[in-house]
C-alpha positions in Angstrom: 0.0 0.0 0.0 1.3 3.2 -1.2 0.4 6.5 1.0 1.3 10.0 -0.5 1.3 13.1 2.2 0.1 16.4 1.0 0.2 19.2 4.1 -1.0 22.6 3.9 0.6 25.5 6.3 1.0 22.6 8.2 4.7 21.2 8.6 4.8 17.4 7.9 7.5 16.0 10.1 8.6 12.1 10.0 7.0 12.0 13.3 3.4 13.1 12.2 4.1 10.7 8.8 4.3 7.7 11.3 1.3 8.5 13.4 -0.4 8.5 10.4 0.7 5.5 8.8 0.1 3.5 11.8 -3.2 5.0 12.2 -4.0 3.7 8.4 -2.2 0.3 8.9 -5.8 -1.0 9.3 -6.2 -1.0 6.1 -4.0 -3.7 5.2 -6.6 -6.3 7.0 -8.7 -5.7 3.7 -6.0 -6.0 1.1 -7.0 -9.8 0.6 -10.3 -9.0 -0.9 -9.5 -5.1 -1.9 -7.1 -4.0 -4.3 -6.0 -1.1 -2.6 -4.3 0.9 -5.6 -3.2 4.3 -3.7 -3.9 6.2 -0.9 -3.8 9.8 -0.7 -3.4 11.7 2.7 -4.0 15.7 2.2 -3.5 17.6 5.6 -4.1 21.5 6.0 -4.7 23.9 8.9 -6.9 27.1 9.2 -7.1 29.8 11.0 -10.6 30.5 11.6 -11.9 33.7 12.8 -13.8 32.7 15.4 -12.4 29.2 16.0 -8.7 29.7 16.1 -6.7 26.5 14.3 -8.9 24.2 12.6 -7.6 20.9 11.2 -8.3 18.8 7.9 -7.9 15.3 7.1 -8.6 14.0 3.8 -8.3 10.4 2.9 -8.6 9.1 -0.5 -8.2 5.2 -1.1 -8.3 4.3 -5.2 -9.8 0.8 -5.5 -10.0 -0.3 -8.8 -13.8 1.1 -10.4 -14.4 3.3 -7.2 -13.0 5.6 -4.1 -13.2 5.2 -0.6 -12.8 9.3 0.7 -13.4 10.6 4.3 -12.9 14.2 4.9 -12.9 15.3 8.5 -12.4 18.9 10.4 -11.5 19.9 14.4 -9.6 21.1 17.0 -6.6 18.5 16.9 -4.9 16.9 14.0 -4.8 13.2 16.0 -8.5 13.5 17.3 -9.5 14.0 13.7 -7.3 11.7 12.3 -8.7 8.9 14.4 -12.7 10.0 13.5 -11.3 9.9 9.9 -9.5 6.5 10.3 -12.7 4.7 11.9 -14.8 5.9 8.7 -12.3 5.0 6.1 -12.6 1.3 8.3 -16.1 1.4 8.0 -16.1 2.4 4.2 -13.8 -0.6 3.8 -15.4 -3.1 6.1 -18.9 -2.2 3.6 -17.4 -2.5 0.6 -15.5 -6.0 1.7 -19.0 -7.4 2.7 -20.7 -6.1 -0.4 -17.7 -8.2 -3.0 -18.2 -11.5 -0.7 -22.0 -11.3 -0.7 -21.6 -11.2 -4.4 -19.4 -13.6 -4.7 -21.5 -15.8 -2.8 -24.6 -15.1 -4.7 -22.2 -16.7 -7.9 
């Protein structure tokens, strides 16, 4: 599984990469029955107005004839990392039940 980092006014250190990964490792359960062709990991922080520093996570897994994406805002970068993390799961999990039900039905 291939993961490419994209950050925005956000500084990417090997540290951050790892938590990341790690959090993502999950995935790898489903590469049996999922192709997992690339995953794409854009970070960014805001400032806003009212809410000070607001952090991004955008997940996009290519599986071959569709894409898994979560996209997920708040306070922390970890925090919403792990919301993002345990959707991208649940996409997966889904999708993994929906090719062995078909291939079932066969």
């Amino acid at each position: 599984m291939k993961i490419q980092f994209y950050a925005k006014n956000i500084e990417l250190t090997p540290g951050l990469k790892q938590v990341f990964e790690e959090k993502l490792e999950h995935l790898k359960k489903y590469k049996g029955k999922l192709k997992l062709l690339d995953v794409r990991v854009d970070l960014s922080r805001d400032n806003h107005h009212r809410k000070g520093d607001v952090f991004r996570v955008e997940v996009n897994v290519d599986l071959p004839g569709q894409v898994l994406r979560v996209v997920e805002t708040g306070a922390d970068m970890i925090s919403t990392l792990d919301v993002a993390a345990r959707k991208l799961e649940r996409q997966a999990r889904d999708v993994k039940e929906r090719l062995v039900g078909q291939s079932k039905q066969r």
